[in-house]
Structures are given as C-alpha cells and as structure tokens.
ZAZALO-809847 format. One record per residue (C-alpha): x, y, z; residue number from 1. Coordinates in nm, 3 decimals. Example, Ala and Ser with C-alpha at 12.3 -4.5 7.8 and 13.67 -1.06 7.14 Angstrom:
BEGIN
      c1      c2      c3   i
   1.230  -0.450   0.780   1
   1.367  -0.106   0.714   2
***
This chain:
BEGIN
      c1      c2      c3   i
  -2.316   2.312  -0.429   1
  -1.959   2.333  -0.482   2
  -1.846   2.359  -0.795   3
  -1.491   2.234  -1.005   4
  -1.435   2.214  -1.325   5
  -1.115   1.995  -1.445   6
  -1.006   2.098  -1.787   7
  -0.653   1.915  -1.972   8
  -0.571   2.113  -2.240   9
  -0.209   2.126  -2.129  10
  -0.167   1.769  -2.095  11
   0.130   1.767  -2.240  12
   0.300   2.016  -2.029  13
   0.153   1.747  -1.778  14
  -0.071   2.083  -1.607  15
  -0.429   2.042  -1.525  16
  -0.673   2.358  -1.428  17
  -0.888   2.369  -1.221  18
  -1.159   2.620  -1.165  19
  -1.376   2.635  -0.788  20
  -1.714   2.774  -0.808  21
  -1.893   2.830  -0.465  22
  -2.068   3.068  -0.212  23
  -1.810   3.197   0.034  24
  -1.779   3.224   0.394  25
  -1.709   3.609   0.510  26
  -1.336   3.492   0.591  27
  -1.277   3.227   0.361  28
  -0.968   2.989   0.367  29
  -0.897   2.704   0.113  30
  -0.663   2.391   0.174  31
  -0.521   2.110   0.075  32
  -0.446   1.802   0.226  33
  -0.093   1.734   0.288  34
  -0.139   1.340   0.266  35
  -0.389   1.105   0.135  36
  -0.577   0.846   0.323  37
  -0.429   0.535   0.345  38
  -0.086   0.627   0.267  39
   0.098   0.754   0.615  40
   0.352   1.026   0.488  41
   0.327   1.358   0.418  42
   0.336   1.450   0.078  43
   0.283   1.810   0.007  44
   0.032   1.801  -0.233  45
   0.046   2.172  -0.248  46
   0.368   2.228  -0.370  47
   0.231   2.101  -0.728  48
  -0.014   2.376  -0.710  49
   0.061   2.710  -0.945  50
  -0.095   3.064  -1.010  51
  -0.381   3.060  -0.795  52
  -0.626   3.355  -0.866  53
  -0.981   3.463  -0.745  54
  -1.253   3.619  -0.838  55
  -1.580   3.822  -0.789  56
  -1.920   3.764  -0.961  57
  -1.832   4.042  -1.230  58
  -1.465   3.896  -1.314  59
  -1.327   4.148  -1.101  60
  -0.936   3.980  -0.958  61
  -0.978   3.960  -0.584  62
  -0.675   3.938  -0.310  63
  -0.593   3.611  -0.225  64
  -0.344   3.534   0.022  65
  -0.118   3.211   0.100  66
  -0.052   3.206   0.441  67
   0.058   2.824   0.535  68
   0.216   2.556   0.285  69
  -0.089   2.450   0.223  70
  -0.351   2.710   0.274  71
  -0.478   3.016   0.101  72
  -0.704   3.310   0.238  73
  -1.006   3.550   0.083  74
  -1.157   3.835   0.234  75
  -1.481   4.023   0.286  76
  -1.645   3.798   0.031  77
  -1.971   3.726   0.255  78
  -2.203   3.493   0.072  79
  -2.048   3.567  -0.262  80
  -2.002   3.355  -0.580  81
  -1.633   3.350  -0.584  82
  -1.377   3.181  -0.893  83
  -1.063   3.064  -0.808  84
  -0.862   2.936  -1.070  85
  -0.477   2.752  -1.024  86
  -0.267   2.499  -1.260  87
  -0.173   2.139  -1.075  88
   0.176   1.983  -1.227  89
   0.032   1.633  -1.275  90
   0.356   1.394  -1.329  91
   0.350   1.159  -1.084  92
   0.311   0.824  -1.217  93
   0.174   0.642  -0.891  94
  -0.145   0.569  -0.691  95
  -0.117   0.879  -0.460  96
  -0.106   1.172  -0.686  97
  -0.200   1.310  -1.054  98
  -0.070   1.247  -1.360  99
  -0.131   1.366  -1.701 100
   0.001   1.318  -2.071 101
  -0.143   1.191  -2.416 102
  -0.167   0.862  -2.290 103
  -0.364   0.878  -1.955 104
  -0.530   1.115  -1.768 105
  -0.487   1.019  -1.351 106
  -0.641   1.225  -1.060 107
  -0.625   1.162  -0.709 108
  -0.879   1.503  -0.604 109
  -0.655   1.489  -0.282 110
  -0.411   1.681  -0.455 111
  -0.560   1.885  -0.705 112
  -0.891   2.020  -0.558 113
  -0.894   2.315  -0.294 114
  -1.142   2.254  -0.002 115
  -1.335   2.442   0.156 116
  -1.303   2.490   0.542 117
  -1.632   2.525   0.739 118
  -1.780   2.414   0.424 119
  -1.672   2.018   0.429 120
  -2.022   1.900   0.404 121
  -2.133   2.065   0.093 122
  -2.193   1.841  -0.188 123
  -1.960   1.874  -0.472 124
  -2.030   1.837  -0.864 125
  -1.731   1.783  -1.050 126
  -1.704   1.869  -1.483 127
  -1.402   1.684  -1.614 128
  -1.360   1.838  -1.971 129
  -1.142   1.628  -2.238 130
  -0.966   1.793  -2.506 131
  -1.151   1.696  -2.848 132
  -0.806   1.475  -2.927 133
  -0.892   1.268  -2.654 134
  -1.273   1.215  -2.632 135
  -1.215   0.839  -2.712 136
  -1.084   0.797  -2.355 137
  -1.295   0.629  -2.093 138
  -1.380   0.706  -1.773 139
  -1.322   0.493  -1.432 140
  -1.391   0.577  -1.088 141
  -1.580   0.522  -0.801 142
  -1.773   0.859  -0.769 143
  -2.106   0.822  -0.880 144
  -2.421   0.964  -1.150 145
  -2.136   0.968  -1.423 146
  -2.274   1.121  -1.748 147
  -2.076   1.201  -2.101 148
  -2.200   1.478  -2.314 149
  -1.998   1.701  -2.556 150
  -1.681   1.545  -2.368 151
  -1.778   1.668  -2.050 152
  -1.811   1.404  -1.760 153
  -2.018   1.506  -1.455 154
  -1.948   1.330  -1.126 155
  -2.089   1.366  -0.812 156
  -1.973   1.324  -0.443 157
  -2.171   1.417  -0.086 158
  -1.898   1.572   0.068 159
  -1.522   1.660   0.028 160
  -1.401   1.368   0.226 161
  -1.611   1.156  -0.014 162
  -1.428   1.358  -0.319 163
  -1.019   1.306  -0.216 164
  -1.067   0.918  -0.111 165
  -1.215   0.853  -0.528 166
  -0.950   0.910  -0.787 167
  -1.041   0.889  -1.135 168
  -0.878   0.811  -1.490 169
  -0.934   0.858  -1.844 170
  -0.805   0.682  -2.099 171
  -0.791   0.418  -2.341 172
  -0.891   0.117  -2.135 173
  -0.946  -0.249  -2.127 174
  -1.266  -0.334  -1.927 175
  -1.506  -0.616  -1.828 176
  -1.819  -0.585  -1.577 177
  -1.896  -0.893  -1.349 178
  -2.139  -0.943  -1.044 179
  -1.988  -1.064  -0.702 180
  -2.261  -1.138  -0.447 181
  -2.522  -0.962  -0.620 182
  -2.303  -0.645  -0.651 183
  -2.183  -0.500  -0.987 184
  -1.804  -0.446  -1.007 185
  -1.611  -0.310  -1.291 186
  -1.243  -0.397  -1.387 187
  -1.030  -0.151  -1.600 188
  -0.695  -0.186  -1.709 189
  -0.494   0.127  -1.882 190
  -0.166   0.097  -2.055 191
   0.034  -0.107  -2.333 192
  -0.034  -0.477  -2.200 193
  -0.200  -0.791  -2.355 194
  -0.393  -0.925  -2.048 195
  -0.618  -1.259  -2.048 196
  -0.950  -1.038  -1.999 197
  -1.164  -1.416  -1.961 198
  -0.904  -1.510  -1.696 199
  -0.881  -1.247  -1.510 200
  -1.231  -1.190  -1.448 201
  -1.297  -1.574  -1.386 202
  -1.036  -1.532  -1.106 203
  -1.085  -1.167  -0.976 204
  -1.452  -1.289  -0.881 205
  -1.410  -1.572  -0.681 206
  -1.163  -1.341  -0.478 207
  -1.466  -1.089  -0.440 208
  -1.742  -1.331  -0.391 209
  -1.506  -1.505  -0.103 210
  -1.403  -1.200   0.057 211
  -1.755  -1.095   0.068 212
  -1.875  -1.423   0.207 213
  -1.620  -1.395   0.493 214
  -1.780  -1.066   0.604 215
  -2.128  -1.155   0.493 216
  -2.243  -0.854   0.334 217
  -2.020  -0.560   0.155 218
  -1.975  -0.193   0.241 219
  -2.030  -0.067  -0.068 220
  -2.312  -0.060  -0.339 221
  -2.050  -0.105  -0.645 222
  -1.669  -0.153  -0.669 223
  -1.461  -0.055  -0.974 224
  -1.068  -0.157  -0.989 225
  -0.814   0.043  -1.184 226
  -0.512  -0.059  -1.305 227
  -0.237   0.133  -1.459 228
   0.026  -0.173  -1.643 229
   0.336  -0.031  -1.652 230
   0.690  -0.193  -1.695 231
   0.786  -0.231  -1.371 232
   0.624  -0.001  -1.105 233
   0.396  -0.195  -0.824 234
   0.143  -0.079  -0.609 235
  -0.205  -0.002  -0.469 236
  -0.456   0.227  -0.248 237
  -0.756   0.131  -0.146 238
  -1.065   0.353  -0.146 239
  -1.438   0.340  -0.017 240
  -1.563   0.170  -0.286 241
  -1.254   0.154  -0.566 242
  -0.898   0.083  -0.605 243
  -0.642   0.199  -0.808 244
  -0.358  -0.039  -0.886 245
  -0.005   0.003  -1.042 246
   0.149  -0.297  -1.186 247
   0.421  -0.463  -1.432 248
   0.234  -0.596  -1.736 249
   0.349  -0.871  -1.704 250
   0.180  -0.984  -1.397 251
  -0.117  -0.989  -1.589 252
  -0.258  -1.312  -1.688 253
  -0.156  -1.446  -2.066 254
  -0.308  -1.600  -2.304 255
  -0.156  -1.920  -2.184 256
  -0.202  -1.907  -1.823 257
  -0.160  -2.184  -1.657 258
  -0.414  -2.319  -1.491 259
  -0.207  -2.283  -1.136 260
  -0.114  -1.874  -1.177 261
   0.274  -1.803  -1.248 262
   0.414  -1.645  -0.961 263
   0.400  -1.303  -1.131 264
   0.063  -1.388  -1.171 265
  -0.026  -1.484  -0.787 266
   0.181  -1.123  -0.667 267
  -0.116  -0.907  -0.911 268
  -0.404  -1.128  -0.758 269
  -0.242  -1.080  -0.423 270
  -0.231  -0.743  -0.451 271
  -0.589  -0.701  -0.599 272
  -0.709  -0.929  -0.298 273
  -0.511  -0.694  -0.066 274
  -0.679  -0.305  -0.188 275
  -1.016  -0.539  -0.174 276
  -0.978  -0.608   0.163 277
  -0.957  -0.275   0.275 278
  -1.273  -0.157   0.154 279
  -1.387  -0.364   0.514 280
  -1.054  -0.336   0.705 281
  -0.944   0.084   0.664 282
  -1.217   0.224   0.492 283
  -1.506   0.110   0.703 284
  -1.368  -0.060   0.998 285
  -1.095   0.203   1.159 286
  -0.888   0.308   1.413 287
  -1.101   0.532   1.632 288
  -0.875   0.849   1.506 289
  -0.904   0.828   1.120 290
  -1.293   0.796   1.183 291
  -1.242   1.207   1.073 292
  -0.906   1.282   0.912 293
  -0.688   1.567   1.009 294
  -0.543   1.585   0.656 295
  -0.280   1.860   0.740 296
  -0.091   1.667   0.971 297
   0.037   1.337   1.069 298
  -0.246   1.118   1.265 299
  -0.036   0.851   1.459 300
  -0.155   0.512   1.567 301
  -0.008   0.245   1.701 302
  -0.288  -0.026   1.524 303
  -0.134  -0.028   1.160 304
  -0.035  -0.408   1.280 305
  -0.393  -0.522   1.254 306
  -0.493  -0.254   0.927 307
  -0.207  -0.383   0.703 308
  -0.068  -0.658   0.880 309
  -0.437  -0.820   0.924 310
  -0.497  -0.772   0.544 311
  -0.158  -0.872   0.435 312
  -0.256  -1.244   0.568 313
  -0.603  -1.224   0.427 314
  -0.491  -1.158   0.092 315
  -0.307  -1.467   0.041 316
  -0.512  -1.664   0.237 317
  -0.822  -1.532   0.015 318
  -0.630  -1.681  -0.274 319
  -0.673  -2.052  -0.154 320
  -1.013  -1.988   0.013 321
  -1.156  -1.916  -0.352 322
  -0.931  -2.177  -0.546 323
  -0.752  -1.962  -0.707 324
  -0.430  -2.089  -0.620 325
  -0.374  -2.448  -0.456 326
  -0.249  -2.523  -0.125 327
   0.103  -2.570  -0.232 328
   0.154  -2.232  -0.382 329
  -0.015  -2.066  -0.064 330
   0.249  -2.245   0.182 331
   0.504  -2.092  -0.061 332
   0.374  -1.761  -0.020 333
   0.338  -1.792   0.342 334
   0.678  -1.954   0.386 335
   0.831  -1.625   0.190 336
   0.644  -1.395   0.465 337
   0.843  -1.598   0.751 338
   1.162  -1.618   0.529 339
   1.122  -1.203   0.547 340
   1.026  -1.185   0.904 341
   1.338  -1.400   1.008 342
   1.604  -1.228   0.788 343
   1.504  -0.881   0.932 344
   1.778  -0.829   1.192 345
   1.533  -0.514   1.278 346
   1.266  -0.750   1.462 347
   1.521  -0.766   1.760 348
   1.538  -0.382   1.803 349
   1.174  -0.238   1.698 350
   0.769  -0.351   1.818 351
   0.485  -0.406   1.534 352
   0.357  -0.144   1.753 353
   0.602   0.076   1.732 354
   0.680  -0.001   1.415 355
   0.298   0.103   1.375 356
   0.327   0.391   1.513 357
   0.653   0.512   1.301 358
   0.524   0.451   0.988 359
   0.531   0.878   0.904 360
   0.874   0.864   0.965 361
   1.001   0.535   0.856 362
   0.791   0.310   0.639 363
   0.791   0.510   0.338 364
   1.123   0.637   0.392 365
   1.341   0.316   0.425 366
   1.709   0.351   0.411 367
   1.988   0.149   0.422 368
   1.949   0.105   0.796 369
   1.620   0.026   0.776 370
   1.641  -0.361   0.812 371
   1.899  -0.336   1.078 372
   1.680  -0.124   1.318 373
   1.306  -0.173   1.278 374
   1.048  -0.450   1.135 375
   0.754  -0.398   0.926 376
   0.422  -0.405   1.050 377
   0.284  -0.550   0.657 378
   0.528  -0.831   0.736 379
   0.567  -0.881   1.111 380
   0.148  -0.786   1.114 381
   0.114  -1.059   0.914 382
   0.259  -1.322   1.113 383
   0.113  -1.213   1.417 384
  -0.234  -1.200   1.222 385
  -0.136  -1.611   1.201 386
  -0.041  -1.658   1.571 387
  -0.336  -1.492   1.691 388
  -0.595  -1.733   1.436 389
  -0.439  -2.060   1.480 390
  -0.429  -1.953   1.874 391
  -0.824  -1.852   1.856 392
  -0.881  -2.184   1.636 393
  -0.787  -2.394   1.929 394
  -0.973  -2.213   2.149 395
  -1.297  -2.297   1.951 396
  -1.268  -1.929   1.728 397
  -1.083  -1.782   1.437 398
  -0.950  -1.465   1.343 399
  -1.250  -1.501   1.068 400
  -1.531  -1.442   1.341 401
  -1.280  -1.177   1.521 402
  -1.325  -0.998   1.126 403
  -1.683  -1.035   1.124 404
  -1.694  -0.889   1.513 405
  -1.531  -0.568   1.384 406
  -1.721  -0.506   1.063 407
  -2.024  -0.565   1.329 408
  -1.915  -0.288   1.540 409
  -1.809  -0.068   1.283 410
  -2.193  -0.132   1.131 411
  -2.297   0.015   1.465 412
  -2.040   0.323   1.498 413
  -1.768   0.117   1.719 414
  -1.429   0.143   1.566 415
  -1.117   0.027   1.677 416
  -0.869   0.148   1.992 417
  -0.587  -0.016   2.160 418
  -0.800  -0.280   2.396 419
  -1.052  -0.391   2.101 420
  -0.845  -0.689   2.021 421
  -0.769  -0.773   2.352 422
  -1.179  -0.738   2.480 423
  -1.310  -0.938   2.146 424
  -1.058  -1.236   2.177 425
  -1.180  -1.263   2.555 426
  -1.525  -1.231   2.473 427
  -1.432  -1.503   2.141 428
  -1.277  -1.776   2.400 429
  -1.347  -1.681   2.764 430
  -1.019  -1.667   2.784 431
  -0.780  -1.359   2.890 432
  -0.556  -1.273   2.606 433
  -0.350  -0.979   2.787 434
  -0.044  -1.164   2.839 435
  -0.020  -1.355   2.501 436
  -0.106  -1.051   2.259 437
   0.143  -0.858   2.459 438
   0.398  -1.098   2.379 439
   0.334  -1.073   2.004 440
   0.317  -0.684   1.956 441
   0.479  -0.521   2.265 442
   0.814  -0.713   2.250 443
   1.060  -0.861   2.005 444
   1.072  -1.191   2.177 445
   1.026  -1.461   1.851 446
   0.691  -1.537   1.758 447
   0.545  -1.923   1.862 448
   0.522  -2.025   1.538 449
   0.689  -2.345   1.612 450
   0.476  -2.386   1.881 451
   0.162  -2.326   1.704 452
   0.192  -2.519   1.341 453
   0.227  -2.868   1.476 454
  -0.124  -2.813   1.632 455
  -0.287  -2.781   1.285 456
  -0.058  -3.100   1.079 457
   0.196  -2.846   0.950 458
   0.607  -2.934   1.022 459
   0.782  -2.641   1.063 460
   1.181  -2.645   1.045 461
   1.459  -2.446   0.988 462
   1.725  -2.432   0.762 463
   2.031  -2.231   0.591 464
   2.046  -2.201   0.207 465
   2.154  -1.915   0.156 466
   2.418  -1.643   0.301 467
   2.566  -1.287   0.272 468
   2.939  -1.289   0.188 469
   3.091  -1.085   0.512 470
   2.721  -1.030   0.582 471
   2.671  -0.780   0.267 472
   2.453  -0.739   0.046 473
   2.597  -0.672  -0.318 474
   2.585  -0.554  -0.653 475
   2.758  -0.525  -0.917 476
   2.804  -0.229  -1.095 477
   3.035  -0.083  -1.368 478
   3.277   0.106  -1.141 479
   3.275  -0.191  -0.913 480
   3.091  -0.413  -0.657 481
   2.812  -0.165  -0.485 482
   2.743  -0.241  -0.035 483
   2.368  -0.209  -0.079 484
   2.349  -0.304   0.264 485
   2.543  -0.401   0.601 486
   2.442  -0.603   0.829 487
   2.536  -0.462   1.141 488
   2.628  -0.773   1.340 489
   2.842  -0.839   1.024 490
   3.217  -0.894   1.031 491
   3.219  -0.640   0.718 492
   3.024  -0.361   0.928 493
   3.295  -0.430   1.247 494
   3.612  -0.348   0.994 495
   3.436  -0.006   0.889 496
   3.256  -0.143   0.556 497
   2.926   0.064   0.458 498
   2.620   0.082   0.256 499
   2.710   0.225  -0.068 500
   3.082   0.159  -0.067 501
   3.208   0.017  -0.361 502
   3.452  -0.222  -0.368 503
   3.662  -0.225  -0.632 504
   3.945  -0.509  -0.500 505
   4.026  -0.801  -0.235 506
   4.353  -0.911  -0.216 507
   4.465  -0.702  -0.531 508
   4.228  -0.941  -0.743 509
   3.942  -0.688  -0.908 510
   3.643  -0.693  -0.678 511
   3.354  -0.914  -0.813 512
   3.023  -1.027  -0.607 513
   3.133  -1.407  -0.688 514
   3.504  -1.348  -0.595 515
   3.409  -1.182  -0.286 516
   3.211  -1.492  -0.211 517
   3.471  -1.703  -0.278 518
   3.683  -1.474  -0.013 519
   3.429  -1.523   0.266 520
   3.378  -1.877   0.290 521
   3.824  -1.860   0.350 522
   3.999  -1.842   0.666 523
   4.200  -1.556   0.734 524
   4.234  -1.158   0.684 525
   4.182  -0.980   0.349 526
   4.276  -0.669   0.235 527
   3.942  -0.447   0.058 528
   4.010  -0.154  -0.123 529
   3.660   0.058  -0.158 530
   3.532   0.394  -0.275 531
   3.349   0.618  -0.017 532
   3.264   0.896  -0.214 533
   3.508   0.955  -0.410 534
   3.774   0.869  -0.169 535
   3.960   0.525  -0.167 536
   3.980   0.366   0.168 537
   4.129   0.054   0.300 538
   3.990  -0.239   0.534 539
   4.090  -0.546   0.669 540
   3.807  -0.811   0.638 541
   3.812  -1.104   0.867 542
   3.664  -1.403   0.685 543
   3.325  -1.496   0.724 544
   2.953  -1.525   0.641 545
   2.596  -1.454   0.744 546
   2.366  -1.746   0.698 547
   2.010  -1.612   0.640 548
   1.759  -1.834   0.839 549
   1.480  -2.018   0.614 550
   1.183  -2.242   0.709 551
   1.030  -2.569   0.535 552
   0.648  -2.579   0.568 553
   0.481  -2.926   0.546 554
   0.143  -3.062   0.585 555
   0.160  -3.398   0.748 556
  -0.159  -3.407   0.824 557
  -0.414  -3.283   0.631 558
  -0.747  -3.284   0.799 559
  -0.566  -3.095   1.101 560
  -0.470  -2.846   0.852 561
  -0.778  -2.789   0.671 562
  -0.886  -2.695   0.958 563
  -0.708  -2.373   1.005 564
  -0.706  -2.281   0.617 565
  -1.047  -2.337   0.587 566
  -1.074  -2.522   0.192 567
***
C-alpha cells in the first residue's frame, strides 16, 4: 500500500508536508499532474512543490533527480521502502488547488501528492495529522473508511486516480445529513456566513432526489457537498462522488428566505444543481478520451458542448422540475442564457465545437477579445442542449431519455465520441439528425429558437433595452473612464479606441460613463482624449450606439408548454 502522511504544522506559512511511504520500482519516477480533472487548463501543480528529499529504510538521503517540470527520478532502489519528503505552498483560495491557514485546511491531492508511475493501481492510505490548535476542525470529503484518533484522520482510496478526483477540508463547519433516493448525502459549509441550514437542506434534496429520478438510479453510494462562503469568489468542480463549491455568503439562504429564492439565492442552487449533475454527465458518462486521463498534458475534445453545455441547461431546468423555483423565475433564467448567447458578437466567428475544443487555450484564459472572437460552449451548449430537446419532443423523445441512453451505455463501458449524439437521436426518432445537429454545432448560422418555442406555447420576441455608448463597454475609475471592452464592429473600435484606454475627456468636458452616453446618442464628430499607457492620444468618434439584442419569453399556452418543461 502506498503510503502519505499530510501533516500542517506550518499552516500559517500556508506550507503543508507531505511524506510518501512505498515499495519502489528499480527505476522509479514520481509525478504530478499538471491539471485536474474537470478543469481544462494547465496549471502546474508542481511549481508549488519545495525541497523534495528521499530516503532509504535506514534514513540514509538518497539521490533524487528532477528531470521534467513535473517529474522526479530515484535509482537502484529495487523493491525498497523508500521516504520522500517535500513542502506544498497551499494559498490558493479556489476549487482546483490547496489552501491552508488558521481558518481552513483545503486539499485537492492533485496537487500535493506525488504518484507513482507503473504503480497507479496500488491502493493508497492517507494520515492527515492536525496540529493540537486545530483538532476541533471537521473533516469533509468523499474518500472513504474515515476514522479520528489522536487527531489523525485515516482515509482510504483504491487507486491514485481515485485519490486526485476527492479533495478534502478541515475546518470549522456547518453541516446537516439528509437521504435522497435512499442514498445518504452530507452538506458542509466552511467560512464566516449565517446560512438557513432548514432551508437549504429542504431545497438541496428535492434537487438530488429529481436529478436522481431523471437518471433512475445514482453512480455513487454517498455524496458529500463542500462549500467554502467567501465574500465574493464563485465556483465549483465536480468529483466522483463530491463537490466542492466556492461561493459569496450571501447566496446562501437567510433566515427570511422567501419562499420563491432571491436571485442570489437561485445562482447557489444553480450552481449546486450544476457540480450534481456531473457526477452522471463527466464523471461517469465521458468522452471516450478522459475514460483514462493523461494528466501531464492537454487531452482535447471537441464534446465539451454536450459535458457543460448539456449540464448548464439541466441545472436550471432541475430547479423547476423539483419546485424549487416557479416557472416564472426559470423563464428568467433561461431568457438571461439567450440574452448572453445573442450579445456575444463571438458566435459569428467561432463553433460550440470549436469552441469545445479550445477550451486549454481560451476558456480559462478570456481576454478582452474574447467576446469578439469566440462563444462559449457553457452558454452556446446550453442553447443547443434546448434546440435539440424541444426538436426530440416533437419527434415523440426528449433530451431526458437521450440522458438516460448515455448513463445506459456508460453502465455497460460505452462512452461518448463524435457520432453518439447523432446515432442515439436516430435510434430516439427514426429520424436522421446529420443535417440538423450539424447546423447547431458545426456552424454559426443562428440557432431556430424562434422556430422551435411557438411549438411548445412559448412567444418568443425580440427587443432593444439596452446599448453600449460607441459600442464600449465602461467604467469608471479614479483617473478616468476605463474601455473594458470594444466591440469590434463598433464605431469606437473603427477610430482606434481600445480595451483598457481610459478616457479622460470628450469635447474638452471631463470624461464620465453618463456624459459619454449622452455624446453617443448625438449626431456628429467628437473629439476623445484617452490614456494608452501612459501616453495621451487623440480620436475622433463618430456618433453612435450598439443596441444589445434581448428576448421576451411568454407562455401563451400552457399545456403546450408543460409539455416540454415537464412540471
């Protein structure tokens, strides 16, 4: 068995050690992965690592080599009981990596244990020693046969690929234990906050319960979620059988909670319902090459459309199913997808395939010309999640028995490729789908969503509420009014404006966002005076500005429409 042992005693130097106990290979090479599953960048987990040593049975130091970013070499050590002992800088306050201080103790084992290669199927034991200052913390995670003695927790996992997809957290926590289905699930919550415990687990059960009904059975034996309330940070992974969530507190429910959830509300459930999801649609049903990881380097597909963009319109959706939110607040939430989708100038230059496929080198590295040239395939996967299950509805299907047809497969070792969704909306309808699926994730041509919500009692119509002054998007800021973005059709972007210019005056009037709305909606040129830099340059601005396209969503008919939303 491979061995680590976790020990904190530097917490608040934010270090963690961690010591690897195991039988060697003659050649033996350790590694870390450079991402983490379900997040598509790489991340360089290894550059956090510090003063790695080895050594023999007696405590002799052995010679141990780094010779990639991420790898490190021993030799002659043939069957041999090696130590190897290195510090992790554990400061990263998200749901990808580690962090440590008096407060919380976060690890995502992706970046702080050393595997093994040739040795990936060994089971693994994991110690997790707490300093005697902090033996009131509690534990969360999904690993499994947790125990507590003397402030030691053991955990267990079959396998290292088992190990990096379960992060655990100590701490002072907020917890409540419900069934969903027959299966225990555990809810923690970390951080300052003052969360409606009885409401949140009335609501977080009927999203489990439905979610699990949709499928018909689960993939896992137990589920724990873990949520870090913070200020203002937002996000989530999903794993196997566990979550970890990052949230502002106050998207928790309050005391006074309405009975229809605030919108700050609706964006945590959301989210929850999202990393849920997964544990079906990423963690058990995948695209045939993440069915084995190669964790040092980017593994491209061209299916994130269906991963996230499937489970970003479940998660909603799975909000009205289970009456947690009414039917009005889900056509707002849907309507705010579309608003998205048709605001992105991008979705004219960039595929939800391709977008797909460029998530390593895009996604989670947007810019200021990221709307301009590409489309997300959360938002655009979304909508084309819609298109595809009000088209199978009148065909006599759903997208829900398309869900159920994958988790099927996946039960009997069929994952995903680039035909599945193709073959299993054929073999849903007897119909041929090649030319209409094409259509929604091969080109930018608009989706038929026009075409499609009239067939289910829903009006859908356009309209113009808002603009961009000169097509910008603005700030302002002490030293003046910041360009957070250009649209590049805009009639600022033709005179030369940028992304982070500041303006500082139009006209010789002092530069404000309302004045410079004031401008646009004028005939005529205007002088702008802006910083680039720290140089001061000069344009002339045409007036003019850039309506953003909305929609209205209506159900005129609501027996057509339950019929698609299933309530």
């Amino acid at each position: 068995m491979l061995h680590y042992q976790i020990e904190f005693d530097d917490y608040r130097q934010h270090l963690v050690h961690v010591t690897a106990r195991f039988l060697a290979n003659p050649t033996q090479v350790l590694s870390l992965p450079t991402w983490i599953p379900g997040s598509y960048l790489i991340r360089e987990f290894s550059k956090h690592i510090e003063a790695v040593r080895a050594y023999d049975e007696d405590g002799r130091l052995l010679q141990i080599e780094k010779f990639e970013k991420n790898k490190w070499r021993l030799f002659n050590t043939d069957h041999e009981l090696i130590t190897v002992e290195y510090d992790v800088y554990a400061y990263d306050l998200s749901v990808r990596g580690a962090y440590v201080d008096q407060t919380r103790l976060y690890v995502n084992p992706a970046c702080a244990c050393l595997g093994l290669d040739g040795q990936e199927n060994t089971p693994i034991e994991v110690e997790v020693f707490l300093p005697p200052e902090l033996k009131h913390f509690q534990l969360a995670t999904g690993l499994k046969s947790k125990s507590f003695v003397k402030g030691r927790y053991t955990l267990y996992a079959d396998n290292y690929a088992q190990l990096i997809d379960a992060p655990f957290e100590l701490a002072e926590q907020t917890r409540f234990s419900f069934e969903a289905s027959g299966i225990p699930h555990e809810f923690v919550v970390s951080g300052q906050h003052a969360m409606n415990a009885e409401r949140m687990q009335q609501d977080i059960e009927k999203i489990c319960t439905t979610e699990i009904s949709m499928f018909g059975s689960a993939p896992f034996k137990d589920y724990t979620f873990m949520t870090m309330a913070t200020g203002n940070s937002y996000g989530g992974l999903e794993h196997p059988n566990s979550t970890s969530l990052i949230s502002p507190r106050d998207d928790l429910p309050k005391a006074d909670e309405p009975v229809e959830p605030s919108a700050d509300y609706q964006r945590f459930l959301g989210l929850c319902s999202h990393e849920y999801f997964h544990s079906w649609l990423v963690k058990f049903i995948r695209p045939e090459n993440f069915v084995n990881y190669d964790l040092n380097k980017e593994s491209y597909t061209s299916l994130l459309w269906i991963f996230e963009g499937f489970t970003s319109y479940y998660d909603d959706l799975i909000l009205l199913r289970s009456g947690v939110i009414n039917q009005d607040s889900y056509l707002k939430l849907l309507k705010a997808q579309i608003d998205c989708y048709l605001q992105n100038p991008g979705r004219g230059i960039q595929t939800v395939a391709e977008s797909s496929f460029d998530a390593w080198v895009k996604f989670y590295r947007q810019d200021e010309n990221s709307n301009n040239a590409g489309t997300s395939y959360y938002n655009k996967g979304c909508l084309v999640a819609l298109c595809l299950d009000l088209g199978l509805r009148l065909r006599g299907s759903s997208l829900d028995a398309l869900m159920r047809k994958l988790f099927e497969n996946a039960q009997n070792g069929i994952q995903v490729n680039e035909r599945t969704i193709f073959n299993l909306c054929n073999e849903l309808t007897g119909d041929n789908w090649l030319e209409q699926i094409n259509h929604l994730i091969n080109t930018t041509d608009e989706l038929p969503l026009d075409q499609l919500f009239p067939e289910f009692g829903v009006s859908y119509t356009f309209k113009q509420e808002k603009s961009l002054p000169f097509g910008l998007k603005l700030a302002d800021k002490p030293e003046g009014v910041l360009v957070q973005q250009a649209r590049r059709d805009c009639v600022a972007a033709k005179a030369g404006l940028s992304a982070n210019d500041v303006i500082v005056a139009i006209d010789g009037i002092k530069a404000t966002t309302k004045l410079l709305e004031k401008f646009a909606k004028r005939e005529g040129r205007f002088t702008v005076f802006a910083f680039r830099r720290d140089e001061l340059m000069q344009f002339e601005l045409q007036g003019g500005i850039t309506e953003l396209a909305e929609v209205e969503l209506k159900v005129d008919d609501q027996a057509k429409a339950e019929k698609w939303l299933n309530i």
